[in-house]
C-alpha positions as CSV (number, residue, x, y, z in Angstrom):
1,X,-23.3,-49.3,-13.3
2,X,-23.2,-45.7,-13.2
3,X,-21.7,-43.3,-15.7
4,X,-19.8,-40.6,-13.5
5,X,-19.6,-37.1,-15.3
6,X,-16.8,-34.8,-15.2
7,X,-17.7,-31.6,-14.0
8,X,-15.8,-29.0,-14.7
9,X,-13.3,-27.8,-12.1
10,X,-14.9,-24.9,-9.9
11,X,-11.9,-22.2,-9.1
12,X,-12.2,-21.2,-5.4
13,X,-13.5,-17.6,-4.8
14,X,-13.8,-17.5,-8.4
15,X,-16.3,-14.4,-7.9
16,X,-14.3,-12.4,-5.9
17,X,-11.4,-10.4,-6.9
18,X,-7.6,-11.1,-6.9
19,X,-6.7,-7.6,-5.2
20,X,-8.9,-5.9,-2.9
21,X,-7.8,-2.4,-2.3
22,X,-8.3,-1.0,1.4
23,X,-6.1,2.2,1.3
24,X,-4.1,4.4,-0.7
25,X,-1.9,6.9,0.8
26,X,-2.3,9.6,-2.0
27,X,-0.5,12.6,-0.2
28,X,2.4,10.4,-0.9
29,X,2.7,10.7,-4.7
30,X,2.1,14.4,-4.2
31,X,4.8,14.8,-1.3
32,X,7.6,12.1,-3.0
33,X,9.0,11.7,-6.3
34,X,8.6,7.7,-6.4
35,X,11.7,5.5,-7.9
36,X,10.3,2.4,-7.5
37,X,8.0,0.2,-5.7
38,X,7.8,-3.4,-3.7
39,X,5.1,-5.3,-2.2
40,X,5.5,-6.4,1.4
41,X,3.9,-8.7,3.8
42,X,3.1,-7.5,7.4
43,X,3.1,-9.6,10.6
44,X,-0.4,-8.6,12.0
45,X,-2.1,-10.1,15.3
46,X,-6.1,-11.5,14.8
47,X,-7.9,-8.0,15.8
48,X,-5.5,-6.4,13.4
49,X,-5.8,-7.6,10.5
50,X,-10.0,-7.8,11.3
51,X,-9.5,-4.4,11.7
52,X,-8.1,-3.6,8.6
53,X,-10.7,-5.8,6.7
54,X,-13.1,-3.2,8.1
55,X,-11.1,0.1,6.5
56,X,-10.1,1.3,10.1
57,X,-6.7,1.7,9.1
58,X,-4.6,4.9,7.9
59,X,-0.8,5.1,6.3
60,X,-0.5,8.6,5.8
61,X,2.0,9.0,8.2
62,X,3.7,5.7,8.3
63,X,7.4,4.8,6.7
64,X,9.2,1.9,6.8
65,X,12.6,1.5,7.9
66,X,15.9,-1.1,8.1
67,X,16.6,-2.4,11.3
68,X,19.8,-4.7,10.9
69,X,18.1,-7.9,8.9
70,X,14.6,-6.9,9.7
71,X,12.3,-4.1,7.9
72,X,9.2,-2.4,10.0
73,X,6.8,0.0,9.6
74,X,6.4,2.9,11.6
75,X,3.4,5.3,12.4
76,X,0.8,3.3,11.1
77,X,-2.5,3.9,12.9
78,X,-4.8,0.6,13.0
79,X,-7.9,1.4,14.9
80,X,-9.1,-1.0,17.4
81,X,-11.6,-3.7,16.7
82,X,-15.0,-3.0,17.5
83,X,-15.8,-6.3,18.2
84,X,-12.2,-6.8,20.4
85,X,-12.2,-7.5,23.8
86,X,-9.4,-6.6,26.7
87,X,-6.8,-8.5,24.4
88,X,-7.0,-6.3,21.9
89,X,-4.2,-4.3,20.1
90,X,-2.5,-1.0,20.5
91,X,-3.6,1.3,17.3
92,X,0.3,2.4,16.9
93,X,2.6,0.1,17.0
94,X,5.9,-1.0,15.1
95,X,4.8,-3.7,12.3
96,X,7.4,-6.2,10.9
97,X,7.3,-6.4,7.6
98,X,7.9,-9.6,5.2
99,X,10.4,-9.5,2.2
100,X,13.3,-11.9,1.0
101,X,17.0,-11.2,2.6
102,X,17.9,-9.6,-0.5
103,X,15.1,-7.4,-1.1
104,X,15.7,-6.0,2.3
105,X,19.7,-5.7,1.8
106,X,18.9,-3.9,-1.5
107,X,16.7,-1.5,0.4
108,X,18.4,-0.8,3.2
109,X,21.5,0.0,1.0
110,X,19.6,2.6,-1.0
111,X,17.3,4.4,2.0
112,X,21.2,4.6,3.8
113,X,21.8,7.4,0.8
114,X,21.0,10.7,1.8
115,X,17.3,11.4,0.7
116,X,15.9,8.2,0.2
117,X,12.6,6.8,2.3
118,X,11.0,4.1,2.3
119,X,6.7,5.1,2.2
120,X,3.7,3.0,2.0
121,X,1.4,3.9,-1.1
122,X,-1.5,1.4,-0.5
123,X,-2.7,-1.4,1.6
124,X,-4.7,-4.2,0.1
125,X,-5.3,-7.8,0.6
126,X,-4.2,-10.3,-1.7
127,X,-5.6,-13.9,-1.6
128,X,-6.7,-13.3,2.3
129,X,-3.3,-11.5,3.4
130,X,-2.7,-8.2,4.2
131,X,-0.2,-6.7,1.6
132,X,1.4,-2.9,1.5
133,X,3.1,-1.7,-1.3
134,X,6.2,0.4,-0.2
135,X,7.8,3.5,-2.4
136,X,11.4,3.9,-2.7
137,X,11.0,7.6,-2.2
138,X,12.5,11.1,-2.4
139,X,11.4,14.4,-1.2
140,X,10.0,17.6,-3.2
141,X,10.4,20.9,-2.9
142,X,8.4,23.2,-3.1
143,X,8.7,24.4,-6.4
144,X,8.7,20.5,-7.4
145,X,5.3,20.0,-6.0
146,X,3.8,23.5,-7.9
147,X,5.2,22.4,-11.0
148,X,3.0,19.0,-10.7
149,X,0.2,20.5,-9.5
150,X,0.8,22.9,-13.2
151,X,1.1,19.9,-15.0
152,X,-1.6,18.4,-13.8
153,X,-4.0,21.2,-14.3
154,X,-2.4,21.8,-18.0
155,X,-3.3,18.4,-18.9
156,X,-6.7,18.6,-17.9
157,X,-7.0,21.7,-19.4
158,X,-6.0,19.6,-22.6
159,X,-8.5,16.6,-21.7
160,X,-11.1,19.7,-21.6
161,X,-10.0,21.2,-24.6
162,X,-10.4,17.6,-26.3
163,X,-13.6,16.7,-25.5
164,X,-15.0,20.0,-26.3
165,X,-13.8,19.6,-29.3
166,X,-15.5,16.2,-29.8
167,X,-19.0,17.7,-29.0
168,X,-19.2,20.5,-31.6
């Protein structure tokens, strides 16, 4: 009779990280003063999303917007696969985009207020699935925009200051 051990349990993938990030769209934190955020799924076909996995994908111009019960993404250029065929996909197309009926009611209530959009701030996948983090958004002005670009510089003018001072 043979004695079985118990090994212990081996988690799947257990090497490889929970989030990997494949793009942030950081002209939109400079552009828009973000309220709040949301993650999103996104309906994508097979040469999509294998697309994607290979960084040929860019958000800087996309949005999001309500359409009746439905939310999709606009502008958002995935470039075709290289290893696609005939069947492959068009590089600009609308994307649905995955949320609960409530989420999407709540959103489409606040982007119908003057000033609001909806913007994607990065693209990542999560456990094998594309994901897209959305902004709740509104615009800068000008003088909005300088003053962060001041405040930025002050602070590292600060950070600077601070570790100067550690050195002497």
């Amino acid at each position: 009779m043979t004695k079985s051990r118990s090994q212990p349990k081996k988690t799947r993938h257990s090497d490889t990280p929970l989030f990997k990030t494949i793009t942030v769209n950081r002209r939109a934190r400079f552009d828009y003063e973000v309220l709040e955020s949301i993650e999103a799924g996104l309906v994508l076909t097979g040469t999509e999303i294998k697309a994607i996995r290979e960084g040929r994908i860019n958000i800087r111009e996309a949005f999001a917007r309500p359409d009746q019960t439905e939310l999709w993404l606009y502008n958002c250029h995935i470039a075709p696969y290289s290893g696609g065929n005939l069947n492959n996909h068009e590089p600009i197309r609308p994307r649905k985009l995955l949320l609960h009926k409530e989420q999407i009611a709540a959103l489409s209530a606040k982007v119908g207020e003057k000033g609001y959009t909806l913007v994607p701030l990065r693209l990542y996948l999560k456990s094998h699935r594309a994901k897209i983090e959305l902004g709740l958004c509104r615009g800068r002005k000008i003088y909005d925009k300088r003053q962060v670009i001041a405040e930025r510089e002050d602070k590292r003018d600060m950070e600077r200051a601070g570790k100067i001072r550690l050195l002497a």
